[in-house]
Structure formats: structure tokens, C-alpha cells
TORTI-936717 format. One record per atom (N, C-alpha, C, CB): residue number from 0; residue in three letters; chain; atom name; x, y, z. Coordinates in steps of 0.02 Angstrom, whole numbers, always signed. Each point is the difference from the previous one (the first is absolute). Glycine has a CB too. Layout:
<atoms>
   nr  rest  kette  atom    east   north      up
  NUM   ala      A    CA       X       Y       Z
...
</atoms>
This chain:
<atoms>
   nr  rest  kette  atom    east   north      up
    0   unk      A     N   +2884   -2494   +1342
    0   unk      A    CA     +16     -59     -39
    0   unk      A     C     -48     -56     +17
    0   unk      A    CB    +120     +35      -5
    1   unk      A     N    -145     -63     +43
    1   unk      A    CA     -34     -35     +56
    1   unk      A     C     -65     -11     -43
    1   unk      A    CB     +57     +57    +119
    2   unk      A     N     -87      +7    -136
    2   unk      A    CA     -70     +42     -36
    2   unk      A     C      +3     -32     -56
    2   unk      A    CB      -3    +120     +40
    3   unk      A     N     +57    -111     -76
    3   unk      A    CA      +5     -10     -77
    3   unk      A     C      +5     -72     +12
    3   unk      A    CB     +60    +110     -58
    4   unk      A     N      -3    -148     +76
    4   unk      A    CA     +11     -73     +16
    4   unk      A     C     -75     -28      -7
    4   unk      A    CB    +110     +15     +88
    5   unk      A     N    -157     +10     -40
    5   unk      A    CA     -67     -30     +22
    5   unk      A     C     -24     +17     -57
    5   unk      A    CB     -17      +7    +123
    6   unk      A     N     +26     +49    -172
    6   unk      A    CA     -48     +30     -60
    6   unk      A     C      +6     -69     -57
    6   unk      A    CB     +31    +160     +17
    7   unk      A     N     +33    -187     -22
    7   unk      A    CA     +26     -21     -45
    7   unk      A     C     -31    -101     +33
    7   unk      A    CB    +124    +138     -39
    8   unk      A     N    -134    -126     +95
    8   unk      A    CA     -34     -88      +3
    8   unk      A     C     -68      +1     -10
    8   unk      A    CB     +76     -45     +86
    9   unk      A     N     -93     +94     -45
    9   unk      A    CA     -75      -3     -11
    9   unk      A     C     -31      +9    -106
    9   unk      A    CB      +1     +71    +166
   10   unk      A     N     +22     -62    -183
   10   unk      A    CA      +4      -8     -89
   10   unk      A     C      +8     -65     -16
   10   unk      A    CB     +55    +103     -24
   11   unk      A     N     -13    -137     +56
   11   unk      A    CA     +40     -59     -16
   11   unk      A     C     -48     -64     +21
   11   unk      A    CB    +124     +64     +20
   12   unk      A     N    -140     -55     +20
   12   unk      A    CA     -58     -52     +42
   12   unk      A     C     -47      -8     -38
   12   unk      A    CB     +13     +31    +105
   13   unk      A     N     -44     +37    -108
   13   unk      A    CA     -57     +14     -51
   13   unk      A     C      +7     -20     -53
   13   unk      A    CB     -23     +79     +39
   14   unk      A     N     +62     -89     -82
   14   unk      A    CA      +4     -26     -61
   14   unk      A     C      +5     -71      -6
   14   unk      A    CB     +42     +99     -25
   15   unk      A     N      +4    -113     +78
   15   unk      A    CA     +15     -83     +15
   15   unk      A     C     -52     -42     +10
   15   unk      A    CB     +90     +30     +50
   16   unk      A     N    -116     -13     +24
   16   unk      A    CA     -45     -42      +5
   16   unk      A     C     -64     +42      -2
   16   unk      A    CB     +75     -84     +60
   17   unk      A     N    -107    +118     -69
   17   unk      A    CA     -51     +26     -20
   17   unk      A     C     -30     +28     -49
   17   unk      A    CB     +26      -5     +72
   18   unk      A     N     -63     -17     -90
   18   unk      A    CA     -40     +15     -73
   18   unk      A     C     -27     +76     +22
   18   unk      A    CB     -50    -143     -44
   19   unk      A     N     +35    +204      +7
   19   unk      A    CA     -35     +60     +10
   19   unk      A     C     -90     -13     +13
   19   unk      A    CB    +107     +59     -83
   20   unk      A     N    -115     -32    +136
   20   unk      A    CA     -72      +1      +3
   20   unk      A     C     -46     +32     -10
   20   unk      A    CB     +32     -38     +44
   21   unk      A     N      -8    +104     -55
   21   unk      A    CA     -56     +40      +4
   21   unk      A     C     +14     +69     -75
   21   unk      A    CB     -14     -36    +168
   22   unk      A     N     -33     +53    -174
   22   unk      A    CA     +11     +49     -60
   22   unk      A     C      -5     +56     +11
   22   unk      A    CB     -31     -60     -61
   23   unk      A     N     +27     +84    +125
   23   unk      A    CA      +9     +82     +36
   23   unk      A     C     +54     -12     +48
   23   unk      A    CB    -129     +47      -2
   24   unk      A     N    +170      -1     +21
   24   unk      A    CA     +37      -8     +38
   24   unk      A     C     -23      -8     +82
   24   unk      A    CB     +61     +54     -98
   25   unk      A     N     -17     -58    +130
   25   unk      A    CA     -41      +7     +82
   25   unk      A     C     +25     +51     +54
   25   unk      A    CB     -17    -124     -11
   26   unk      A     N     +79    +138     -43
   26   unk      A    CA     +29     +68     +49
   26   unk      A     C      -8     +50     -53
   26   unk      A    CB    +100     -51     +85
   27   unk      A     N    -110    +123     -78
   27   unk      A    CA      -8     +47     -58
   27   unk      A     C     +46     +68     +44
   27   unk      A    CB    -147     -50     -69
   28   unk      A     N    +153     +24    +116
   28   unk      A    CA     +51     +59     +28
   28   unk      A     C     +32     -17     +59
   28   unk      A    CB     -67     +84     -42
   29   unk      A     N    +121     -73     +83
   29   unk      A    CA     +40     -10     +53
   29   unk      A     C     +75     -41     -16
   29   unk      A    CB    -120      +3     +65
   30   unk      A     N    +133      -5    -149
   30   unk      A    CA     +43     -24      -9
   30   unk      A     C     +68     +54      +4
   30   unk      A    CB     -85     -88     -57
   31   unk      A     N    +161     +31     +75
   31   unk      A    CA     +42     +33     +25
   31   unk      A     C     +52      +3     -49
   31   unk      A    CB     -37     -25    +109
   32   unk      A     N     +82     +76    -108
   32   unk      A    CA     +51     +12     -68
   32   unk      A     C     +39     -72     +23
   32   unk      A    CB     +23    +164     -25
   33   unk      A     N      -1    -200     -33
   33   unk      A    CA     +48     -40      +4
   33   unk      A     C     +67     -12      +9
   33   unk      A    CB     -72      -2     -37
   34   unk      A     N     +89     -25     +70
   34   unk      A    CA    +100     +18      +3
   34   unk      A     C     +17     -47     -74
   34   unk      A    CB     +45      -4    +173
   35   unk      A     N      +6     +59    -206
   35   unk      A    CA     +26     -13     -66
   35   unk      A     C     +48     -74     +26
   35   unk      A    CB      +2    +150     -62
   36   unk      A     N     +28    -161    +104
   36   unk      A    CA     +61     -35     +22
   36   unk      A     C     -42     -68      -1
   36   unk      A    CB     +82     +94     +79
   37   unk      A     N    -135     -97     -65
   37   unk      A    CA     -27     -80     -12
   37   unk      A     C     +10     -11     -74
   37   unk      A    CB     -98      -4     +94
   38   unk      A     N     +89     +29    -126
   38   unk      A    CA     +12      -1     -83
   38   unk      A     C     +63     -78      -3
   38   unk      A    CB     -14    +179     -32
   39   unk      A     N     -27    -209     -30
   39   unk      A    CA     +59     -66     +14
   39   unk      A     C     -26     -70     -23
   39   unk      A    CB     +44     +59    +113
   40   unk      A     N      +1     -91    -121
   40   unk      A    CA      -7     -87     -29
   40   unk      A     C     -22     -34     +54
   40   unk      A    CB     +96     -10     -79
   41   unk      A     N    -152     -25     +91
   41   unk      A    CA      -9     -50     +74
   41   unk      A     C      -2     -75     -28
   41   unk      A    CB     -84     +93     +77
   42   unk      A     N     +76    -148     -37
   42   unk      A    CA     -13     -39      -7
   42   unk      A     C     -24     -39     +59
   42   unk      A    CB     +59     +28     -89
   43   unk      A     N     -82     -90     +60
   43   unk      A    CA     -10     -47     +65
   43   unk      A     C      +6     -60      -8
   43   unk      A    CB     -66     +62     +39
   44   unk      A     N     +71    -116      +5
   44   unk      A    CA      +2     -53     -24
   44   unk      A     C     -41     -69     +11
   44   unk      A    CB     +90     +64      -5
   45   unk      A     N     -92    -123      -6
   45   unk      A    CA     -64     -33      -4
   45   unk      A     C     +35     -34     +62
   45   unk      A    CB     -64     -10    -136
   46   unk      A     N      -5     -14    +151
   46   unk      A    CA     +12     -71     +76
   46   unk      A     C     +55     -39      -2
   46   unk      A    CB    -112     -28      +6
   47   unk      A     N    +138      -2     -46
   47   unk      A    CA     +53     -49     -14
   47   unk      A     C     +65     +34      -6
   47   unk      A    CB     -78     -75     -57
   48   unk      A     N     +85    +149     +54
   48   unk      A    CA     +74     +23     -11
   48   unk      A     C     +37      -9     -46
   48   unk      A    CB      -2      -9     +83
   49   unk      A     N     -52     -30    -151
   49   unk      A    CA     +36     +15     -51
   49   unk      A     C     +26     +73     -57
   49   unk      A    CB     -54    -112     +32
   50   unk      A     N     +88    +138     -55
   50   unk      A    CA     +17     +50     -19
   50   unk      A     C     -65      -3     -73
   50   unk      A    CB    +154      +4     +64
   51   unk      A     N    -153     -60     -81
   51   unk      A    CA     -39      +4     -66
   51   unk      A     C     -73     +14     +12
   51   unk      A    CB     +78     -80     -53
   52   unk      A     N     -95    +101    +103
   52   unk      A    CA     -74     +20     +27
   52   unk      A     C     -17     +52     +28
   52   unk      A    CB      -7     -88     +14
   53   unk      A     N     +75    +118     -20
   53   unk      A    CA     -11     +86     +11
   53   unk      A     C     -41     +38     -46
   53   unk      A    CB    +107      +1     +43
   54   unk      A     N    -141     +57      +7
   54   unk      A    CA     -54     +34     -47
   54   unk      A     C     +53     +64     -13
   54   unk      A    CB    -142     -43     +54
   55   unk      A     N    +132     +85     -90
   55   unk      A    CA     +42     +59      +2
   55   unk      A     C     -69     +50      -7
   55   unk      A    CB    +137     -45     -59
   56   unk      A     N     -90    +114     +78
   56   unk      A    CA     -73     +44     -15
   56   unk      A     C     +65     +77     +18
   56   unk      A    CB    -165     -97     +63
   57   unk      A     N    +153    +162    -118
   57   unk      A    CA      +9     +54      -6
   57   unk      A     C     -31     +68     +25
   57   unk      A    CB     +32     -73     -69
   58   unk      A     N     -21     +95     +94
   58   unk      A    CA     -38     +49     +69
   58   unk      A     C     +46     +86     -46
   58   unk      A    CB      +2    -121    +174
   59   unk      A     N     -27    +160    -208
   59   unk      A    CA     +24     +62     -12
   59   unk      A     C     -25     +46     +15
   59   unk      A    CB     +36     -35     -61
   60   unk      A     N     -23     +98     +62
   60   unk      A    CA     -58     +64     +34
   60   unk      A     C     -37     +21     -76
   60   unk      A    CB     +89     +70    +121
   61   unk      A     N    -127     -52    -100
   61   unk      A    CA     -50     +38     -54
   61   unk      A     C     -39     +60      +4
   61   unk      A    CB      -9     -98     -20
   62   unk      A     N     +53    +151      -6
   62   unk      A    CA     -37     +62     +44
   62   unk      A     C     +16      +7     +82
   62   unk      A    CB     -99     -18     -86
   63   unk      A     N     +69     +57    +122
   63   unk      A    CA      -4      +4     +61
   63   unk      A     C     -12     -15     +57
   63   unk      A    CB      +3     +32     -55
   64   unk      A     N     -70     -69     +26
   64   unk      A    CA     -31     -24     +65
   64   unk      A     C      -2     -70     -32
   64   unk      A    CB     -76    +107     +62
   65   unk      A     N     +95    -149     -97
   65   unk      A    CA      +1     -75     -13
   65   unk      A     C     +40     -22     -39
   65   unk      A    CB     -92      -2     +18
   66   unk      A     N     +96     -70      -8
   66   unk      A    CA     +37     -46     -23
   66   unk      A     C     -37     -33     -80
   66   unk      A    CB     +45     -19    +145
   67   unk      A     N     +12      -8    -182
   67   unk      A    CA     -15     -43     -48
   67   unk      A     C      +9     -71     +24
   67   unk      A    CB     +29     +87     -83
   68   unk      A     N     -62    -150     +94
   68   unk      A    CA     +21     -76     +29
   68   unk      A     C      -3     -56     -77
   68   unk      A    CB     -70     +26    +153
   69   unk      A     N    +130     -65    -177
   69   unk      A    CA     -16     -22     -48
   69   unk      A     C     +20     -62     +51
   69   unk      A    CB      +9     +85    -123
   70   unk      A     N     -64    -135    +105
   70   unk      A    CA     -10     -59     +13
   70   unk      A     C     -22     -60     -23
   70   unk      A    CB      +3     +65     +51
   71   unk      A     N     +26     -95     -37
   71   unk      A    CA     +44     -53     -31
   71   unk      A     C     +34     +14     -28
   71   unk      A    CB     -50     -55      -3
   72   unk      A     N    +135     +73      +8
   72   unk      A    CA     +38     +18     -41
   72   unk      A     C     +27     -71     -58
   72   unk      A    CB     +26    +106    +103
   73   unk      A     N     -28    -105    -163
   73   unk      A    CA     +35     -51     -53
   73   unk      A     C     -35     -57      +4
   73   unk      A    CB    +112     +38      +7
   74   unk      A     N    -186     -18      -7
   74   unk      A    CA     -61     -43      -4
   74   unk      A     C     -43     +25     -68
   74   unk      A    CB      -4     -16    +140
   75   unk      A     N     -32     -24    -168
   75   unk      A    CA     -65      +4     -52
   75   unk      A     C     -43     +51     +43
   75   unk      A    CB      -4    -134     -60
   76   unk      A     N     -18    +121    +132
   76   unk      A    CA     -33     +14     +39
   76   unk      A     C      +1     +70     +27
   76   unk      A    CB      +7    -110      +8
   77   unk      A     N     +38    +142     -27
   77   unk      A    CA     +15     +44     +38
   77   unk      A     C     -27     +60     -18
   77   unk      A    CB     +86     -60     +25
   78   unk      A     N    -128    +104     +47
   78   unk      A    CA     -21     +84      +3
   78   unk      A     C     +26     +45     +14
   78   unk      A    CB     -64     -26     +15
   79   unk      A     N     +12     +68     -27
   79   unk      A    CA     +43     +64     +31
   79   unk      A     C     -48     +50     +31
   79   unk      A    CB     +93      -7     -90
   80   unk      A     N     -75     +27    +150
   80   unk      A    CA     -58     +27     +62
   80   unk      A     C     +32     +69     +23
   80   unk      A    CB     -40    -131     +57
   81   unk      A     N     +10    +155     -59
   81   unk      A    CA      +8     +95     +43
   81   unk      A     C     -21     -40     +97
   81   unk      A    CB     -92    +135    -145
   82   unk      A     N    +124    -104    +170
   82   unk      A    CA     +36     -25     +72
   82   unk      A     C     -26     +69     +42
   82   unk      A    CB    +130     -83     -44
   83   unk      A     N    -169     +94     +88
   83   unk      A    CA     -11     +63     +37
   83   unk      A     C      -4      -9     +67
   83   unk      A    CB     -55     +43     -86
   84   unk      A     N    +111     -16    +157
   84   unk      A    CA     +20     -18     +58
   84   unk      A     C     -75     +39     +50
   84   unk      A    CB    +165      -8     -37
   85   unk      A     N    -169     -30     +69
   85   unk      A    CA     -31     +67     +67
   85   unk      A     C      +7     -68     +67
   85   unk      A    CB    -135    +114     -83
   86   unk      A     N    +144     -68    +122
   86   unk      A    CA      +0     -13     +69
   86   unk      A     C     -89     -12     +40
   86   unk      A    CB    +134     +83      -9
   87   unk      A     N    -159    -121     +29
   87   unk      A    CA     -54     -14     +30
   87   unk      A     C      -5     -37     +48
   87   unk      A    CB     -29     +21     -79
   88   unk      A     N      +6      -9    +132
   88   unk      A    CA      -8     -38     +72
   88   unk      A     C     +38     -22     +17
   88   unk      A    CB     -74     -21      -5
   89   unk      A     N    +156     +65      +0
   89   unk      A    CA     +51     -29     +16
   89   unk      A     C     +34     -30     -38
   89   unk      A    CB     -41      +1     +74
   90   unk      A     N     +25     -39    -133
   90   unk      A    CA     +22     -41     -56
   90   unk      A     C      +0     +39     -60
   90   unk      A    CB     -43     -99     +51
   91   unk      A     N    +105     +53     -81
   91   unk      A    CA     +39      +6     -78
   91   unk      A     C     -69     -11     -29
   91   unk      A    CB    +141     -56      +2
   92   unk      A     N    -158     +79     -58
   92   unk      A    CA     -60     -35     -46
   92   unk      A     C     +31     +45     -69
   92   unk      A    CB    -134     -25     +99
   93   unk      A     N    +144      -9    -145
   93   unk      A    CA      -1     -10     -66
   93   unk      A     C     -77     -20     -60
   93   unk      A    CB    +126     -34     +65
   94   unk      A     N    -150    +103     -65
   94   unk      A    CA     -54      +3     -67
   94   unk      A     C     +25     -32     -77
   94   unk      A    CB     -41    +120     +62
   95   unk      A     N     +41    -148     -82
   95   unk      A    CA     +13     -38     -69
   95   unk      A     C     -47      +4     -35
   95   unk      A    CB     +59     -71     +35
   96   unk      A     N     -25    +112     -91
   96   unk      A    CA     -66      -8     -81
   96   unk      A     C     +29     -40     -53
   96   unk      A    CB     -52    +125      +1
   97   unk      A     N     +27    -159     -43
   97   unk      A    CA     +19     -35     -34
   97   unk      A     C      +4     +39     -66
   97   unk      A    CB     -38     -93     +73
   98   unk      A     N    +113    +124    -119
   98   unk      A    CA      +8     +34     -65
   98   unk      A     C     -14     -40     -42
   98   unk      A    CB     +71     +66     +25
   99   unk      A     N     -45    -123     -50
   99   unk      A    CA      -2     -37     -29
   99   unk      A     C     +43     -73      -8
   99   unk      A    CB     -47    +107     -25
  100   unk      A     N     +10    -150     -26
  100   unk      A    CA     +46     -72     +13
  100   unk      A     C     +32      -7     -64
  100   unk      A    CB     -78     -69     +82
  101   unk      A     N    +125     +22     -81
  101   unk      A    CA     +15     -28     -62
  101   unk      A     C     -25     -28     -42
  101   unk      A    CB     +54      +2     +42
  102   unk      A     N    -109     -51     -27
  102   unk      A    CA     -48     -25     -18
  102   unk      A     C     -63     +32     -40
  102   unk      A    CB     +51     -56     +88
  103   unk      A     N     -71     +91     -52
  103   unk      A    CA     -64     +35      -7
  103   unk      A     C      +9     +84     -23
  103   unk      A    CB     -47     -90     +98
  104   unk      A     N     +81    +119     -83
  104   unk      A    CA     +22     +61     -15
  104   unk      A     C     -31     +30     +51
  104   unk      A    CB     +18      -5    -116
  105   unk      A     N     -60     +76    +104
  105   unk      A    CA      -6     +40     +52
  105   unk      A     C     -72     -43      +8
  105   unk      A    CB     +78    +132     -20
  106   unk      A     N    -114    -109     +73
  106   unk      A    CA     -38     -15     +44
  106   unk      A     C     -78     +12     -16
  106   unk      A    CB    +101     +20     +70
  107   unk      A     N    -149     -70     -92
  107   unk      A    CA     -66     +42     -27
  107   unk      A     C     -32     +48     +71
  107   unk      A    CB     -36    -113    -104
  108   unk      A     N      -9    +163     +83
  108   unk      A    CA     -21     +28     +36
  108   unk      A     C     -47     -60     +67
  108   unk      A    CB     +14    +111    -113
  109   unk      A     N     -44    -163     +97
  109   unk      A    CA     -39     -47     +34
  109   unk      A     C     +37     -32     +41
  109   unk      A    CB     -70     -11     -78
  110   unk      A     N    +157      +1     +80
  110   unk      A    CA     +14     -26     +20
  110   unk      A     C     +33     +17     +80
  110   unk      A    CB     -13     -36    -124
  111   unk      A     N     +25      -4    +160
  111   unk      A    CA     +47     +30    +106
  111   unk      A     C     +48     +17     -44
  111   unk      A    CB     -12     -92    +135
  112   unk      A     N     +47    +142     -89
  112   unk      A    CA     +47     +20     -14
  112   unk      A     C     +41     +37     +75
  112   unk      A    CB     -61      +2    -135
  113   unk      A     N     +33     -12    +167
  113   unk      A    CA     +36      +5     +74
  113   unk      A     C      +0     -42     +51
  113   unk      A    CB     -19     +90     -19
  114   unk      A     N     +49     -81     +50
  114   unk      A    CA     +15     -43     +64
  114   unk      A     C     +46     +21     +62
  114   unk      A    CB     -17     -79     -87
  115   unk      A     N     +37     +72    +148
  115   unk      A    CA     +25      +3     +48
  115   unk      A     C     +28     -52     +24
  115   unk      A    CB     -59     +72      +5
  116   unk      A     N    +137     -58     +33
  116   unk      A    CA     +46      -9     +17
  116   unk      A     C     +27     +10     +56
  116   unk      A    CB      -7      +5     -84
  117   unk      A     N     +36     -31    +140
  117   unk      A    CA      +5      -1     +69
  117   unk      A     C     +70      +0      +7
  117   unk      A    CB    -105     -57     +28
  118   unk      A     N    +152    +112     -17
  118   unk      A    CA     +56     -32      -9
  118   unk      A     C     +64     +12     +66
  118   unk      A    CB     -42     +12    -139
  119   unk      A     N     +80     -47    +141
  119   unk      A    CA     +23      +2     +95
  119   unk      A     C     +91     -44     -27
  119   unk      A    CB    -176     -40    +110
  120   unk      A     N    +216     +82     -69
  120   unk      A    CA     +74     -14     -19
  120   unk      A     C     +10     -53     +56
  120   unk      A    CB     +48    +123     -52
  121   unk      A     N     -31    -146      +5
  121   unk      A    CA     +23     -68     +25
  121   unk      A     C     +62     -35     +21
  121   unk      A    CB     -76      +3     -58
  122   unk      A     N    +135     +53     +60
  122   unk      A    CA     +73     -16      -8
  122   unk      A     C     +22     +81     -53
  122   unk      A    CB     -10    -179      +5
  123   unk      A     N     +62    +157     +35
  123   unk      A    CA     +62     +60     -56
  123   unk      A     C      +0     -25     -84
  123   unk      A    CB    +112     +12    +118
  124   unk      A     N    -154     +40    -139
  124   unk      A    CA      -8      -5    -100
  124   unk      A     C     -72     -49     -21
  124   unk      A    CB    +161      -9     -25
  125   unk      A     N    -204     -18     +90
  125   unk      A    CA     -16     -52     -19
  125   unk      A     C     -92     +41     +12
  125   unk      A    CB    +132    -115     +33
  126   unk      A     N    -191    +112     -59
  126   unk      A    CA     -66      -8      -4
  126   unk      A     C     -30     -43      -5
  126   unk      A    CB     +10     +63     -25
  127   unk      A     N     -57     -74     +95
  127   unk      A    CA     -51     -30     -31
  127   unk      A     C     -72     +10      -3
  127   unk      A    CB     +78     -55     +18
  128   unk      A     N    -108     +37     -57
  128   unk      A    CA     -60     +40     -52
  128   unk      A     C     -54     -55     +36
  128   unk      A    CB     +65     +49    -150
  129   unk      A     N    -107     -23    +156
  129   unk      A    CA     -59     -71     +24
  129   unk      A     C     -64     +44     -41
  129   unk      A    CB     +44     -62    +160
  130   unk      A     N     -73     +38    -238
  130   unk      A    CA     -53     +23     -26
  130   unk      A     C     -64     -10     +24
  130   unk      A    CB     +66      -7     -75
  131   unk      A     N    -100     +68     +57
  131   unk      A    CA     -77      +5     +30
  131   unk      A     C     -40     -80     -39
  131   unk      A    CB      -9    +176      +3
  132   unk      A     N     -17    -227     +70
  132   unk      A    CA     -12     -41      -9
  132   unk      A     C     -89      +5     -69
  132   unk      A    CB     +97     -31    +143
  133   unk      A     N    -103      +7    -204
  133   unk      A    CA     -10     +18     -14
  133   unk      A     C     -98     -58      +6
  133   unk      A    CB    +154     +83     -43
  134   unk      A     N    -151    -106    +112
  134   unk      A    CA     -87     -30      +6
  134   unk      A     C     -20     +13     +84
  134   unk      A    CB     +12    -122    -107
  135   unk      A     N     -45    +140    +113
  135   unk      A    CA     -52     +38     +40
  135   unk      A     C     -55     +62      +8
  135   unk      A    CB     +79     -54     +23
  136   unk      A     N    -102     +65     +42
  136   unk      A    CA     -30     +54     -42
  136   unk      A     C     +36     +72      -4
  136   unk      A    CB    -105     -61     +29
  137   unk      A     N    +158     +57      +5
  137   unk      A    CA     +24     +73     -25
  137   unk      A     C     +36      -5     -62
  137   unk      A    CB     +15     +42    +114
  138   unk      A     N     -42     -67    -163
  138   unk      A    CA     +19      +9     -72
  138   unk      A     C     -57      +3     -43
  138   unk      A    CB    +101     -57     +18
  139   unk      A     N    -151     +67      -2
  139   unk      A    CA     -81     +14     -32
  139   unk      A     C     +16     +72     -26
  139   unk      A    CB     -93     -72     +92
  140   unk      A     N    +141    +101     -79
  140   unk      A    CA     +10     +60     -43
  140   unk      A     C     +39     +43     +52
  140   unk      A    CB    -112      -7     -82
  141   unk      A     N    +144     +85     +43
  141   unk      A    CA     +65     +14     +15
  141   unk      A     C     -17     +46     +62
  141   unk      A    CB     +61     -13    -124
  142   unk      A     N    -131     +18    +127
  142   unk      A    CA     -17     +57     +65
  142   unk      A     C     -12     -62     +60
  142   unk      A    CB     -78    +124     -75
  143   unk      A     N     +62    -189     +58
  143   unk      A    CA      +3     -33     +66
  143   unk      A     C     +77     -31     +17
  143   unk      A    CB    -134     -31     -19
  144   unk      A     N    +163     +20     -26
  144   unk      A    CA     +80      +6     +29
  144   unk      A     C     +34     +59     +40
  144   unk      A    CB     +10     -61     -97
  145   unk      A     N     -46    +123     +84
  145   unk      A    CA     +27     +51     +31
  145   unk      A     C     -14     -10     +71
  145   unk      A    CB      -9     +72     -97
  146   unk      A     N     -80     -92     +93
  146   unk      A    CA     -35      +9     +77
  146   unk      A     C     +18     -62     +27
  146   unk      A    CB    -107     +73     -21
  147   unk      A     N    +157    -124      +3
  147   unk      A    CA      +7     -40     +44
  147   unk      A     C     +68     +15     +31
  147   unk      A    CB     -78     -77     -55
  148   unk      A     N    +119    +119      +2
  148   unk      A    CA     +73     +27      +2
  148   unk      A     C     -13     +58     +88
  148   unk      A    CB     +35      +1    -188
  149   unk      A     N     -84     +31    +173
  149   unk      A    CA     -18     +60     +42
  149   unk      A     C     -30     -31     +63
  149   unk      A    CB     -25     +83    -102
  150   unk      A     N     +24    -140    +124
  150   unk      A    CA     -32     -19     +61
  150   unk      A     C     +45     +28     +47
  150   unk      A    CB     -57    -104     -37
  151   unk      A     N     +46    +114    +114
  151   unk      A    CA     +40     +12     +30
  151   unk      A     C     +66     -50     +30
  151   unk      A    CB    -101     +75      +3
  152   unk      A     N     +86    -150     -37
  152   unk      A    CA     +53     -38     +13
  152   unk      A     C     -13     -20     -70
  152   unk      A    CB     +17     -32    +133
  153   unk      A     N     +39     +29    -170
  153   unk      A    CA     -32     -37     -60
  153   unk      A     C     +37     -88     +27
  153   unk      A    CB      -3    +129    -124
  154   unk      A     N     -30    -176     +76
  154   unk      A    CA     +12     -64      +4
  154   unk      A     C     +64      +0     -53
  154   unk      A    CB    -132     -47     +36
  155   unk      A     N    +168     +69     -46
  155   unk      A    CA     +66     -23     -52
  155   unk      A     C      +1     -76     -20
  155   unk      A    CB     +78     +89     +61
  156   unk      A     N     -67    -132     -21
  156   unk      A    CA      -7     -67     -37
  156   unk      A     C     -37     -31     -30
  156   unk      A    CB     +43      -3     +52
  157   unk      A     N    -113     +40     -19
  157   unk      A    CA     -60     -12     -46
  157   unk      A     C      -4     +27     -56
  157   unk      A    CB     -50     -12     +79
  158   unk      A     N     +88     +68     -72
  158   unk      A    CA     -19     +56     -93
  158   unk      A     C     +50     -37     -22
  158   unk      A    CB     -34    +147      +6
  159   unk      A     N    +104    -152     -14
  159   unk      A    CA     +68      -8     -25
  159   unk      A     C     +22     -77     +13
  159   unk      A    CB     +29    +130     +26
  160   unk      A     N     -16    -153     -95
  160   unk      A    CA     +22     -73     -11
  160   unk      A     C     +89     -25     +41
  160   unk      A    CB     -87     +19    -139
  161   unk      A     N    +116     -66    +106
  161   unk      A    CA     +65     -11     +19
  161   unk      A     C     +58     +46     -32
  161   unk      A    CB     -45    -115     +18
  162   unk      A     N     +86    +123     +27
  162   unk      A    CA     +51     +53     -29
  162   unk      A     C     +55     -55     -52
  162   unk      A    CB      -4    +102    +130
  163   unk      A     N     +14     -59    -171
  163   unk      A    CA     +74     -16     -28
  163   unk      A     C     +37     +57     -15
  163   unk      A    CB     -36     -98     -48
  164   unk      A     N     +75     +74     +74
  164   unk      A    CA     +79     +48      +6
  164   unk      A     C     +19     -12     -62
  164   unk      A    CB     +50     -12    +121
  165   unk      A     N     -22     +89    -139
  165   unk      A    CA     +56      +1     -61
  165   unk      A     C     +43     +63     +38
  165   unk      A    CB     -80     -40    -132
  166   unk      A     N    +143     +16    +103
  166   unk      A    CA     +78      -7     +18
  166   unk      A     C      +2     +71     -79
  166   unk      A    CB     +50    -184     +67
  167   unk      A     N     -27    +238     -24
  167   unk      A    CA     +34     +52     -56
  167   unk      A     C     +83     -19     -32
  167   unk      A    CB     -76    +100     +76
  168   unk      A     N     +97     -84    -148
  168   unk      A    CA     +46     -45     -15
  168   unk      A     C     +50     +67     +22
  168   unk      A    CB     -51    -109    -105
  169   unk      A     N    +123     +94    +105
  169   unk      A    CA     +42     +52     +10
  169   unk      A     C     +14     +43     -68
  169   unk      A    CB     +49     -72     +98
  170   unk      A     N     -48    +141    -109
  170   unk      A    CA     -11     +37     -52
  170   unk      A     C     +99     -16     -25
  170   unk      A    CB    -138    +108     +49
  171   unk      A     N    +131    -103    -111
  171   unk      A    CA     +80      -8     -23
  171   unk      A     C     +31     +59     -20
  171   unk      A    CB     -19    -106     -39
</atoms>
């Protein structure tokens, strides 16, 4: 559950605060089957604790090995991303492709369409997602994110921005 939980922030981050960077992926294999049980309504909420500044976002399985993430839920704004888990250097990481937006529809071939996701439980039901920060140089492209991912210590705070937690809702 833990796996999936982390499958389902690391999507969420990525979409939130991170724009897609790159137009090849950066993992092409080592990804892990997903736990169906993360499947689910999340949310989060803004600095001030107002309810009217909650983001919502939909986490479903898709197939076997991934998730569907619709984000921004009951927004103009809102996408929809294929979610793929693997375990690396010890850490949750969440691969994110971008399916399509509301806006724009599906995705031209020229355009990012992936990104990475860092994701670490934070509390009982609760994720938080800290997206691949998206200026330095391990973002010059998706093989130097790997080789900075692959160091023997990686710098995490240096690759990965601020977390935000989203809160899974209770299923009815």
C-alpha cells in the first residue's frame, strides 16, 4: 500500500508543481506493479486552511503496471497523466507522462511530456510529492537526470523541489 500511496503523490506533485520536461522518458525499465488500494480521491490544502483552496486530484489503476492521475480535479485546467512506480536508491520515484489536457487536447509530438516525482509518506493516508526541480543542470535532458539520479549519493534536495502533501479522501 505504502508503493502505491507513494505511486499516487509522486503523479500529483508532478502535475502540481511541475511543468513536464523532457520528451523521452528517463526510466524505460525498473518500474514496479502498482498497489490497486492507492486508487482514490486526494486532496490538499492551501497555506491558509481555507477549504476553498483545496486542489483535488483522482488516482485510478490502468492496466497493470500504472496509474491514470487526473489533475486538477473541477478545473478548466485540468490533465490527465499515465503514473509509473519504481523504487531507486532507496526512494519512491514516480515517472509522469503527460496524456492529455483540457485545454490543449493530446500532446504535439514537440512537446515534454514527462517528468519525475519524489514521493515519501508523510502520516497515515497522507503523501508528500516533492517534483523534479525543474532548473539546473540535471535537467539539460532525461539521461543527465538519470546520471545525477545514479550518483552514489544522490543530492535529493538539489534534484527535488518542496513537498506538498495531499490527504487521500475516505472512500464511501
Amino acid at each position: 500500500m505504502k508503493t502505491a500511496l507513494k505511486l499516487f503523490a509522486f503523479a500529483f506533485l508532478t502535475a502540481a508543481l511541475s511543468s513536464c520536461l523532457f520528451r523521452e522518458p528517463v526510466f524505460t525499465e525498473g518500474f514496479i506493479k502498482p498497489d490497486s488500494s492507492v486508487a482514490g480521491v486526494y486532496f490538499t490544502d492551501d497555506e491558509t486552511g481555507d477549504e476553498r483552496g483545496r486542489e483535488f486530484a483522482v488516482l485510478a489503476p490502468m492496466g497493470s503496471d500504472s496509474f491514470a492521475l487526473h489533475y486538477p480535479v473541477g478545473t478548466k485546467g485540468g490533465s490527465y497523466f499515465e503514473v509509473k512506480a519504481l523504487q531507486f536508491a532507496g526512494k519512491d520515484i514516480w515517472q509522469i507522462r503527460l496524456a492529455a489536457t483540457f485545454e490543449d487536447g493530446l500532446p504535439q509530438q514537440d512537446i515534454p511530456t514527462y517528468t519525475l516525482v519524489l514521493v515519501e509518506k508523510s502520516g497515515e493516508g497522507k503523501l508528500s510529492i516533492r517534483p523534479l526541480k525543474s532548473e539546473g543542470d540535471h535537467t539539460a535532458s532525461a539521461a543527465t537526470t538519470l546520471q545525477a539520479l545514479s550518483t552514489a549519493k544522490p543530492d535529493w534536495d538539489k534534484l527535488f523541489g518542496e513537498a506538498k502533501t495531499f490527504v487521500r479522501l475516505k472512500d464511501r
